[in-house]
C-alpha positions, 0 to 999 in steps of 0.5 A, a space after each residue: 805916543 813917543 819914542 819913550 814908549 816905543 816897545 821892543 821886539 827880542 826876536 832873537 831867541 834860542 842859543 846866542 853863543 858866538 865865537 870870538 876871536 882874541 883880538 876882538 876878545 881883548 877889544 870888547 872887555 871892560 866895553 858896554 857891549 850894546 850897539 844901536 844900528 840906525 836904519 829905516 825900511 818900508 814898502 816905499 822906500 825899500 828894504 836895502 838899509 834894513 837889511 844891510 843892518 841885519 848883516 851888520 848885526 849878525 856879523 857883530 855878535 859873531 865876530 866881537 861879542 856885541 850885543 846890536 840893537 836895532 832901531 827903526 820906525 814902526 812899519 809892516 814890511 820892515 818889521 815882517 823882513 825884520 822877525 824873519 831874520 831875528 835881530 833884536 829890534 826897538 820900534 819907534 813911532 811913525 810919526 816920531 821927529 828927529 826930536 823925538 828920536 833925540 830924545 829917545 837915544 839921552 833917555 837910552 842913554 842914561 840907562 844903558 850905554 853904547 859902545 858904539 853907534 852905526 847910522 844908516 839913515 839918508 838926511 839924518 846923517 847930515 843933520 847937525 842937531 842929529 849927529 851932535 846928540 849921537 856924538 853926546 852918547 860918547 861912543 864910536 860912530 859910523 856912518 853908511 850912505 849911498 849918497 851919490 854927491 859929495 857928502 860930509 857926515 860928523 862920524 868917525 868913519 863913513 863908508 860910502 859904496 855909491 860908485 859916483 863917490 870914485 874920486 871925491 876928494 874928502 882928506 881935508 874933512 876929520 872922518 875916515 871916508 871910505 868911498 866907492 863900490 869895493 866898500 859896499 857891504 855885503 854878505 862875506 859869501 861873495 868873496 868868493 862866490 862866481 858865477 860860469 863864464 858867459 856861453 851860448 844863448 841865455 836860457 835861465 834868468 833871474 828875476 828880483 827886485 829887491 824885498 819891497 818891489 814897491 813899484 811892482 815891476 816884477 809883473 810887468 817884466 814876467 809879462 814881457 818874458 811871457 810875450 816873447 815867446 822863447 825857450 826861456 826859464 825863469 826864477 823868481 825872488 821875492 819876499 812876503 814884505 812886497 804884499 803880492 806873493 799870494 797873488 804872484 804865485 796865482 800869476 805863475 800858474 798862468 804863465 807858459 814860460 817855466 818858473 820857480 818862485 823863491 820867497 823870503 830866502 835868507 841870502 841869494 849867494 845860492 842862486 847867481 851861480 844857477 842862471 845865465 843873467 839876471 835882471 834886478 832893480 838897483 839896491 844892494 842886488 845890483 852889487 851883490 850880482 856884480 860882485 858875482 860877475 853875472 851879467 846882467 840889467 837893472 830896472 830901477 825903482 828910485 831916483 838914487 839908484 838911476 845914478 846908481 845904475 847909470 854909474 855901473 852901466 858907464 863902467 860896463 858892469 851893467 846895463 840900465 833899462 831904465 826907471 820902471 816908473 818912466 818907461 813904457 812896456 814897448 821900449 822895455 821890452 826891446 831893452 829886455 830883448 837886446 840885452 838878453 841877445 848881447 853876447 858881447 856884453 854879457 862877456 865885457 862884464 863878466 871880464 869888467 867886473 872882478 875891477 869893481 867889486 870884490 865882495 869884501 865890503 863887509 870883512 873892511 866894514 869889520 876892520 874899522 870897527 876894531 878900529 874905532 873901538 879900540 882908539 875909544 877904549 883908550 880914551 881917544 876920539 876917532 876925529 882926535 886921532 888917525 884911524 
């Protein structure tokens, strides 16, 4: 089977009128209006780019009128979170190579054209025989990675929130590079969403690591909070893409500690506000809880969000227990403990962290869309002209 016979999902459905401004209104006209969004999830590798590209998604119907489209690899748990959230979506096969998937965008292409291209894909991104068929599509292109190394990407605009990419030096490179943590795209909500200034003991804690939690740690961490055998609350996050929720909710009912589980909730703007620290992995959370200013502590499932969280703890927003693969349960459960006794530092990032992120990756990510779309709507390549 190839990506030619990949079948779509229009999930959508009901009213799609949108709102748009007269900026955006004379932008699109005369515009192909479909967009394709690049990006891939599954229970290994997290749900994070997934479901930066339904914000993405919304946020382009709403504010220009466009029509995204989504393509991802065939997997259960993305297409789970996927359906859940209703973005128009284009299945590829697992297998599919990057041939393959070269193949599909020309044959895409030679019956509808993009008007723009957005690429939320580790390694693809750096692929010269990728990028060169994306750029034969003729439209606008932009790149989203969290690469934590110098990274040079053929688009015309990428935007990078790893907070390792603070100070590398891309002006000499044709793209518009947009680099570190206040880039980093997230709900519009958190402009202005803040949690309470850090006071007195920790009583309620929030618990959520990401919508695939392919490592579990969710367990392991609720069965330390159980072993302390304080006066703690705790609320839990968590999403049926992770394959355990009718078994965790079996779990809680054993647990003497107070608990309330949330499953598949659309945003967690609601919840941050609701406790005194939060324990997360790594993923778009770990921003979304510092643009917050909640204090809080990671527990991370990949490599890259080491580095990630590294980073973050190096710029006292946040403090790093470690990778849940790597650390025993009698070291993670004395970092747990310090952490949640640290009142000085729950103070230093609550200070520390409006420095960091201010929640408006997404309102910039906006603006260079209008960007790209209007130098190619005069016939000007991105790379041929300053954004």
């Amino acid at each position: 089977m190839t990506p030619l016979h990949a079948f779509k999902l229009l999930l959508n459905g009901g009213n799609k009128s949108t709102k748009i401004s007269n900026v955006s209104d004379k932008i699109i006209n005369n515009m192909p209006k479909t967009v394709l969004i690049r990006a891939d999830g599954s229970k290994s590798m997290g749900l994070g780019h997934i479901s930066r590209a339904c914000l993405i998604s919304n946020m382009l119907q709403q504010s220009f009128g466009l029509e995204p489209k989504l393509i991802t690899r065939k997997n259960l748990s993305s297409e789970y979170f996927i359906r859940e959230r209703g973005i128009d979506t284009i299945l590829l096969p697992e297998e599919s190579s990057v041939e393959d998937e070269i193949l599909f965008f020309r044959r895409f292409a030679e019956k509808e054209s993009p008007s723009l291209f957005i690429l939320d894909i580790l390694d693809h991104d750096i692929n010269v025989f990728y990028t060169k068929a994306i750029r034969e599509l003729d439209c606008p292109v932009i790149a989203i990675t969290d690469d934590s190394q110098h990274r040079v990407i053929d688009a015309d605009v990428i935007i990078n929130g790893n907070p390792s990419q603070l100070g590398q030096d891309y002006s000499g490179e044709s793209g518009r590079y947009l680099v570190g943590s206040k880039y980093f795209i997230m709900d519009s909500k958190y402009e202005s969403i803040e949690a309470k200034e850090p006071e007195g003991d920790v009583e309620n804690i929030l618990l959520t690591f990401g919508g695939s939690d392919h490592n579990n740690l969710l367990f392991r961490v609720l069965d330390i909070i159980e072993g302390m055998k304080r006066e703690l609350s705790v609320m839990v996050v968590a999403s049926k893409a992770s394959g355990y929720v009718k078994r965790l909710q079996e779990y809680l009912k054993r647990l003497t500690i107070p608990t309330q589980l949330f499953v598949d909730v659309k945003s967690l703007v609601p919840f941050w506000e609701q406790c005194d620290i939060a324990i997360t992995a790594a993923g778009n959370t770990l921003f979304e809880r510092i643009a917050t200013r909640l204090p809080g502590a990671t527990l991370c499932q990949l490599d890259r969000q080491m580095e990630i969280a590294d980073r973050f703890e190096s710029l006292d927003v946040n403090i790093n227990l470690g990778s849940g693969e790597n650390i025993s349960d009698d070291i993670l459960s004395k970092r747990i403990s310090d952490f949640i006794d640290n009142r000085e530092i729950h103070h230093l990032q609550y200070l520390k962290s409006p420095q960091i992120i201010d929640g408006k990756g997404l309102r910039c990510f906006n603006s260079e869309v209008q960007s790209v779309l209007e130098i190619y709507k005069d016939g000007l390549r991105g790379t041929d002209q300053a954004i």
